[in-house]
C-alpha positions as a Python dict, from the first residue, in 0.01 Angstrom:
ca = {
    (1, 'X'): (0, 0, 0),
    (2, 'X'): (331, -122, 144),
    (3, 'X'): (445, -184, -190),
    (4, 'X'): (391, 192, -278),
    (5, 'X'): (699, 298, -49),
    (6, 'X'): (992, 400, -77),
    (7, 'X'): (1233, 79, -29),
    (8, 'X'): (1347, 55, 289),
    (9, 'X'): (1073, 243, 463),
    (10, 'X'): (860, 139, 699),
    (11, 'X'): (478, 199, 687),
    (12, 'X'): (507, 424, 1026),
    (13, 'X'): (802, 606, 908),
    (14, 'X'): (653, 742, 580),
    (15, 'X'): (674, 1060, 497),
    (16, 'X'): (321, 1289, 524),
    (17, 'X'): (401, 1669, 354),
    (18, 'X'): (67, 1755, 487),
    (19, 'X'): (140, 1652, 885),
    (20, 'X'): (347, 1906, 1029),
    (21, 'X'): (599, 1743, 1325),
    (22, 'X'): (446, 2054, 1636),
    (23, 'X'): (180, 2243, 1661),
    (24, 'X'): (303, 2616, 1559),
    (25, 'X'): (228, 2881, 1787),
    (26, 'X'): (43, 3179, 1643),
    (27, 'X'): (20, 3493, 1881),
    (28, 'X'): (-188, 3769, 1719),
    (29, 'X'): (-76, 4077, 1873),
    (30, 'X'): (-340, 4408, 1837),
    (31, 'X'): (-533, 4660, 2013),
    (32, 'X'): (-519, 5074, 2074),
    (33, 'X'): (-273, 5271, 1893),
    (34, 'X'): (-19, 5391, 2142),
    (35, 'X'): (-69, 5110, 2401),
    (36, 'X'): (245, 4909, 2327),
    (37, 'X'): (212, 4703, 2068),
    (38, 'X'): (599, 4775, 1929),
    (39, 'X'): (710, 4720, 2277),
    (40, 'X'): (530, 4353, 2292),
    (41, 'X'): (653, 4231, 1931),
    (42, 'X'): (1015, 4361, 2056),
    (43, 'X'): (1037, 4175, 2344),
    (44, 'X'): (867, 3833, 2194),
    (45, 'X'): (1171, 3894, 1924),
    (46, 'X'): (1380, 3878, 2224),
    (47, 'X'): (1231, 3608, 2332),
    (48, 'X'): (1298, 3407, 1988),
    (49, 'X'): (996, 3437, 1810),
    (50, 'X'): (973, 3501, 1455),
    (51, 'X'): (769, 3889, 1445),
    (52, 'X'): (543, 4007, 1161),
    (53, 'X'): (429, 4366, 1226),
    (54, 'X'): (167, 4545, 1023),
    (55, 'X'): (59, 4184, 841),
    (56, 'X'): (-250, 4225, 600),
    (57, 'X'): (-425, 3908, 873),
    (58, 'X'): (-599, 3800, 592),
    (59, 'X'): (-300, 3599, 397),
    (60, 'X'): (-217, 3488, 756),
    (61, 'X'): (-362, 3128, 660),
    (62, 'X'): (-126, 3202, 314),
    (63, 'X'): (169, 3263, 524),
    (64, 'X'): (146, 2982, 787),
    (65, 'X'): (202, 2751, 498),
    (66, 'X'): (491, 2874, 391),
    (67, 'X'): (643, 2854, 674),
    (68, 'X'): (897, 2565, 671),
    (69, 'X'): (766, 2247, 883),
    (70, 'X'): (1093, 2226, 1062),
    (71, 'X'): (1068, 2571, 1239),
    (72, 'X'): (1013, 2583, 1544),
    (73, 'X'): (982, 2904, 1652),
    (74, 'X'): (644, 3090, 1731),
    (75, 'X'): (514, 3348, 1518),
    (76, 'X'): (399, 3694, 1679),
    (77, 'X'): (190, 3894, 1401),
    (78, 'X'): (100, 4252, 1471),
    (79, 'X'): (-155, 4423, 1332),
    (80, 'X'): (-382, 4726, 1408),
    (81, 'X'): (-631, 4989, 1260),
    (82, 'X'): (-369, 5101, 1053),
    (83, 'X'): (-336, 4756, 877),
    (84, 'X'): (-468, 4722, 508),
    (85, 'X'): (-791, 4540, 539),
    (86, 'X'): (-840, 4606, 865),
    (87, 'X'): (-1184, 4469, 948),
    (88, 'X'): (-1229, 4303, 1312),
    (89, 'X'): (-1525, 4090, 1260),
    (90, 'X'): (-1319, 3925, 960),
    (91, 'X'): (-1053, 3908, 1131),
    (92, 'X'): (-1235, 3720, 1436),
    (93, 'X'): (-1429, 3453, 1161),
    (94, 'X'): (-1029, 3401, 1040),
    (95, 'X'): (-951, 3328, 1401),
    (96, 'X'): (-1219, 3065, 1501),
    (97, 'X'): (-1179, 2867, 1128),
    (98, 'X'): (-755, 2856, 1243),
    (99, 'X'): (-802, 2783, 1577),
    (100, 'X'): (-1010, 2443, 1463),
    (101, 'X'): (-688, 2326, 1303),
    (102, 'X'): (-512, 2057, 1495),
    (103, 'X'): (-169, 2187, 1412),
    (104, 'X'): (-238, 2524, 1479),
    (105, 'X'): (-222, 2701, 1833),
    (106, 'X'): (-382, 3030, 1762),
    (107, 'X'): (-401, 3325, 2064),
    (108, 'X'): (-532, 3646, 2051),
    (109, 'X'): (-354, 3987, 2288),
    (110, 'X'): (-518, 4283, 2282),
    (111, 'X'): (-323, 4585, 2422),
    (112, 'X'): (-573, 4850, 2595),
    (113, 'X'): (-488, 5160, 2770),
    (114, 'X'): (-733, 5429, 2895),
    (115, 'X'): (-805, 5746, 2616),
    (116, 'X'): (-680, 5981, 2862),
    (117, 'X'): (-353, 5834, 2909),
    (118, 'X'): (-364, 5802, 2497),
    (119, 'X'): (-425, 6111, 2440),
    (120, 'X'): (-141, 6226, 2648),
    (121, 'X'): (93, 5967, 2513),
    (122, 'X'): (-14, 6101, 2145),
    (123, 'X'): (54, 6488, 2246),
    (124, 'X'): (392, 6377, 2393),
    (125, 'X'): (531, 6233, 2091),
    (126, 'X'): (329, 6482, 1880),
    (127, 'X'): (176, 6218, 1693),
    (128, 'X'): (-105, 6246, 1462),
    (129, 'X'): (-397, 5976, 1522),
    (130, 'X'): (-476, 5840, 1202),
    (131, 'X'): (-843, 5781, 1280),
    (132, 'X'): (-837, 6166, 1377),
    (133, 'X'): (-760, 6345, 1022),
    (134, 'X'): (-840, 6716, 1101),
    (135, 'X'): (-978, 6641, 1440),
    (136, 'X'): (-858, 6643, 1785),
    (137, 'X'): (-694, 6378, 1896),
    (138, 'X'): (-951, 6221, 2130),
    (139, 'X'): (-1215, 6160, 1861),
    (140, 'X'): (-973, 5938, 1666),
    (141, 'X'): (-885, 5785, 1973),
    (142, 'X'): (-1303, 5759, 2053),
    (143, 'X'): (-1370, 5564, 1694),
    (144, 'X'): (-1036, 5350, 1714),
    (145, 'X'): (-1197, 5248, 2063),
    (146, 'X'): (-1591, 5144, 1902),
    (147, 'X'): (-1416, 5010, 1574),
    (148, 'X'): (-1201, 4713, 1801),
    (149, 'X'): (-1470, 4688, 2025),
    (150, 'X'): (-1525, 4336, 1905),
    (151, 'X'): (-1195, 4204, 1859),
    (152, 'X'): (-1125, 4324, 2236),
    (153, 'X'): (-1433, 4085, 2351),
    (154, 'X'): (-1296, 3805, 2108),
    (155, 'X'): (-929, 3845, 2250),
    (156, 'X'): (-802, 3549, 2464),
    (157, 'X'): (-595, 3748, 2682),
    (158, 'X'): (-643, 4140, 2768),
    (159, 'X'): (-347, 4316, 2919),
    (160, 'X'): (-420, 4698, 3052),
    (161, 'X'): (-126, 4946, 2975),
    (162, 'X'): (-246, 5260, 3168),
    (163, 'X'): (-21, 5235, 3441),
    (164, 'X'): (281, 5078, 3271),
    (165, 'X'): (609, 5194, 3187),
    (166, 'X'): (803, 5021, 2930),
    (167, 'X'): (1001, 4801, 3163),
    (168, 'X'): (657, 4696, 3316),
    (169, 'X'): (499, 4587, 3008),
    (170, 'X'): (832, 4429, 2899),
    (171, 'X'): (811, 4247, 3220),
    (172, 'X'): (461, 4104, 3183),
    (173, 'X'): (541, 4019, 2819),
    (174, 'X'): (853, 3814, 2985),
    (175, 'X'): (697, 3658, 3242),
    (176, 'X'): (405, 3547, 2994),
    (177, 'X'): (528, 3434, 2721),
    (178, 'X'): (915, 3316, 2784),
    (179, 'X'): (961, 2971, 2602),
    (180, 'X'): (1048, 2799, 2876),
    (181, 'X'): (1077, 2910, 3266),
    (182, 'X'): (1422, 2996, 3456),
    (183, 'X'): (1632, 2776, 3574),
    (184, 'X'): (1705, 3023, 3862),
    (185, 'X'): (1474, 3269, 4056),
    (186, 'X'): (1510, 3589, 3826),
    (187, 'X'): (1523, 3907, 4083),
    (188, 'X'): (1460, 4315, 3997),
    (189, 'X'): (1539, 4568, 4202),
    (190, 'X'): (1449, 4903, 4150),
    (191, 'X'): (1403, 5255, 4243),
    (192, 'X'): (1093, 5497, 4190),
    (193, 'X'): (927, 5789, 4318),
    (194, 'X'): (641, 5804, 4498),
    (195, 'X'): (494, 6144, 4305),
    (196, 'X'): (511, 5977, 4018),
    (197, 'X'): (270, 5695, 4073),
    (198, 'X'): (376, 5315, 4207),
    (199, 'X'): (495, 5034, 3993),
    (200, 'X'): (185, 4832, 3920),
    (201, 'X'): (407, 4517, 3872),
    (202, 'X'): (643, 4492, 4206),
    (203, 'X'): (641, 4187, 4444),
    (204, 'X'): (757, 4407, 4795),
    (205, 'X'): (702, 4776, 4750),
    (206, 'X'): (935, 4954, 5060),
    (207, 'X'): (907, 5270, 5134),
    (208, 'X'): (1223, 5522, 5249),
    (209, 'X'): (1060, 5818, 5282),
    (210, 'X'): (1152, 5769, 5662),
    (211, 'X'): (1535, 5875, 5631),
    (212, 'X'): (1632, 6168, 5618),
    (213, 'X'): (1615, 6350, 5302),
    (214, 'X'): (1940, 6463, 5130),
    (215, 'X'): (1710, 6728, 4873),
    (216, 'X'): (1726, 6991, 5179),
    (217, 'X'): (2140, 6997, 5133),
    (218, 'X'): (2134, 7230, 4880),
    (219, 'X'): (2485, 7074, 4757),
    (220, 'X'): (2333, 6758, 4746),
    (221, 'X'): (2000, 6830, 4589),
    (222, 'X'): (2151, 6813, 4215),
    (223, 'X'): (2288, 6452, 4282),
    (224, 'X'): (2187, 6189, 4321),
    (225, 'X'): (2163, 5770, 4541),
    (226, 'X'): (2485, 5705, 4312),
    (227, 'X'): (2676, 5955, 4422),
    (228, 'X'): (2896, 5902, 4730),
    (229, 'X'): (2818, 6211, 4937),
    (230, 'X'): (2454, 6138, 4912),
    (231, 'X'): (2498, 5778, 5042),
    (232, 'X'): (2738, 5919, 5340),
    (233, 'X'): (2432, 6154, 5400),
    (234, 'X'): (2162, 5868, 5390),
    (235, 'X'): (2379, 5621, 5628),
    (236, 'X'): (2448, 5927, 5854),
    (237, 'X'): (2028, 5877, 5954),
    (238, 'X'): (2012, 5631, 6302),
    (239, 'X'): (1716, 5434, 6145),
    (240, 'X'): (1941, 5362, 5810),
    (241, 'X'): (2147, 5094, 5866),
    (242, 'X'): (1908, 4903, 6087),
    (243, 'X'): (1629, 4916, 5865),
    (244, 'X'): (1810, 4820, 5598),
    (245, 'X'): (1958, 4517, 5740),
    (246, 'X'): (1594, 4405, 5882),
    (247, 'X'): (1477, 4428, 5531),
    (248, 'X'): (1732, 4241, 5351),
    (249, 'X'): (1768, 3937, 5612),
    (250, 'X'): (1359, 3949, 5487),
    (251, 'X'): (1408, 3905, 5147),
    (252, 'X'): (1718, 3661, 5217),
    (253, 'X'): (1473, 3472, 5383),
    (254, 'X'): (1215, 3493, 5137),
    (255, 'X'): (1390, 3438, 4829),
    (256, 'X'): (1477, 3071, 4835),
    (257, 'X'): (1197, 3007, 4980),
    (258, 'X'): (1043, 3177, 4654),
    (259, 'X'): (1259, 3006, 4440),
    (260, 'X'): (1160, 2634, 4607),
    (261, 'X'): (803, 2747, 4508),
    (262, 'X'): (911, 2796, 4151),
    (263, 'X'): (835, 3129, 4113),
    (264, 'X'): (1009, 3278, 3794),
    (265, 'X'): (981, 3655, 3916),
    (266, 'X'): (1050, 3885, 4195),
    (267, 'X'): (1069, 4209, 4133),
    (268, 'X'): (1136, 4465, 4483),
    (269, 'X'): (1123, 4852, 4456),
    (270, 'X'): (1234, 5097, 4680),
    (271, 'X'): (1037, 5452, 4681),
    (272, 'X'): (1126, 5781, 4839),
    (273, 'X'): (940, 6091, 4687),
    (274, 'X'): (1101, 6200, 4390),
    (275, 'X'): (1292, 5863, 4310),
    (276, 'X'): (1644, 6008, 4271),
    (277, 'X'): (1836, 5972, 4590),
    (278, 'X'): (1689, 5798, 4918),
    (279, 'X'): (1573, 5506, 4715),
    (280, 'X'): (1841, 5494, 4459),
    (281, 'X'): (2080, 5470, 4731),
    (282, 'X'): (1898, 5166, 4911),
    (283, 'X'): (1834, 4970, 4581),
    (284, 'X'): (2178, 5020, 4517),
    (285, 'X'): (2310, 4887, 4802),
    (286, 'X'): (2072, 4606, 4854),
    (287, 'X'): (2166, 4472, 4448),
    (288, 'X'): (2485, 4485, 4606),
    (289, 'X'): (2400, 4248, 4914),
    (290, 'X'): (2166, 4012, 4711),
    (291, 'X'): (2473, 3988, 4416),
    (292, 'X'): (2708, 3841, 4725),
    (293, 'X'): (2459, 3640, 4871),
    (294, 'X'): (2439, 3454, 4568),
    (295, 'X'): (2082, 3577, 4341),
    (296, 'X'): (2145, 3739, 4000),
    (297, 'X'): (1976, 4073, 3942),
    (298, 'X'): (1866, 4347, 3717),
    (299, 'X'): (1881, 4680, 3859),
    (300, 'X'): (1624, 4940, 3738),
    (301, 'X'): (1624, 5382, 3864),
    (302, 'X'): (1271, 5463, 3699),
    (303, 'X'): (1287, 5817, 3790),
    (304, 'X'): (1675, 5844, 3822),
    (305, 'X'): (1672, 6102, 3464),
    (306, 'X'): (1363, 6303, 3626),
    (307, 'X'): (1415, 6637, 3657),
    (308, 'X'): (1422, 6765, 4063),
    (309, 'X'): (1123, 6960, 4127),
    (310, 'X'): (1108, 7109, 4440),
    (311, 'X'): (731, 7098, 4406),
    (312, 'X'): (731, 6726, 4416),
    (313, 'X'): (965, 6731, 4763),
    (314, 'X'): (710, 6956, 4949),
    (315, 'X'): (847, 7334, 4885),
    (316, 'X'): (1147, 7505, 4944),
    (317, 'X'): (987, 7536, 5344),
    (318, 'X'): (1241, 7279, 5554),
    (319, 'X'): (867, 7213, 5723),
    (320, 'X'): (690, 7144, 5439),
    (321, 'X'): (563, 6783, 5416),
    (322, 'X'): (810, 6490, 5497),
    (323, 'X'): (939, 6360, 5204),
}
């Protein structure tokens, strides 16, 4: 057999086109229409993996071959209802014979979000449900939901959208599926209002609803935490400044101790009720503190763009609720 070589090479060097150097990573990326399926394959692109949307699954085996030995990069393929061929139980039988293979790594993420926060996502962006044809858009949204029943049971990991904006999903994606970990702790800060619903994904969650709120100023009302005469107004409150100090010597504290754990991710929001001055303001100035004291940050305003709704701050009444 030795005498079959190539001169010069050695029995445990020989070449093998069949034996592939890695196992290469295969994410299958699926589930409900509207539930952030773009949003996932963008962020894995980010990530530096190579991203197939809307990929008949069926030539998947096909198109794992050709891919060049030497790559190293993991493959995301999406694919939904929409796909040609669509069939779930296939698509789960193609699944389990890939997974078997030694060179293969093979996961399945299914994207799920609740019909009623579908349904409004769909009349937002005026979509039409292509399940639906003629028919509202809940029905399409009803047999998209029995027809990946099964693929949703198969799935290796599950990851709920309702509550999500886009930076939370792009978060999760991050945090899940980023080739290797951090070198340093990676911090968040950001700002949100309370009427509008919590972020589902924050580490410390502090509330500022206690200061005094600049929306009864009518001059100040149309700004907002960024603006100078708002902060004056916020720091003007007694309970301000030594709140805020108390809660950043916490998270000065915290923070290496975080990072000493190896913890990738912290991510701290500040809430007030309509998210556009009180806890702009604070998340502002605590980025600012955390930049000097060392951490590097991304800053997030969730609700800085929302329109100001004197509904959401308690009426026009100076005694309506405490914002």
């Amino acid at each position: 057999m030795q005498d079959d070589l190539p001169r010069g090479t050695a029995p445990e060097t020989a070449p093998d086109a069949n034996r592939r150097p890695h196992r290469q990573k295969v994410l299958l990326v699926t589930g409900m229409l509207g539930a952030g399926k773009t949003t996932v394959l963008r962020v894995l692109e980010d990530l530096g993996w190579e991203i197939i949307d809307n990929f008949p699954v069926r030539l998947l085996e096909r198109m794992i071959e050709g891919k060049p030995s030497d790559d190293p990069s993991p493959l995301a393929i999406g694919f939904d209802c929409r796909t040609r061929g669509f069939n779930p139980e296939r698509v789960i039988a193609q699944v389990k014979a890939l997974g078997e293979r030694a060179d293969l790594e093979v996961t399945t993420l299914f994207l799920d979000c609740s019909s009623k926060e579908l349904e409004r996502r769909f009349n937002e962006t005026r979509r039409r449900h292509v399940l639906a044809a003629d028919a509202p858009v809940e029905s399409g949204i009803r047999a998209e939901r029995e027809l990946l029943a099964p693929l949703r049971r198969w799935a290796d990991i599950l990851v709920e959208t309702t509550e999500f904006t886009s930076n939370d999903l792009q978060r999760a994606i991050r945090e899940r599926f980023a080739a290797d970990e951090p070198e340093d702790l990676t911090v968040t800060i950001s700002s949100f209002g309370f009427s509008r619903g919590m972020p589902p994904l924050a580490d410390f969650v502090f509330d500022m609803r206690f200061v005094e709120n600049p929306h009864w100023d009518s001059e100040l009302r149309p700004m907002t935490g960024q603006d100078a005469a708002v902060g004056d107004y916020i720091r003007k409150d007694p309970a301000f400044d030594e709140a805020f100090a108390r809660i950043r010597d916490l998270l000065l504290l915290l923070l290496p101790r975080y990072r000493a754990q190896g913890k990738a991710y912290v991510h701290i929001a500040f809430g007030c009720t309509g998210g556009r001055h009180r806890s702009v303001f604070t998340a502002e100035q605590m980025g600012a503190a955390l930049r000097e004291a060392g951490f590097s940050l991304t800053l997030l305003h969730r609700n800085l763009g929302s329109r100001a709704a004197d509904l959401l701050e308690g009426g026009n009444s100076r005694r309506g609720p405490v914002a």
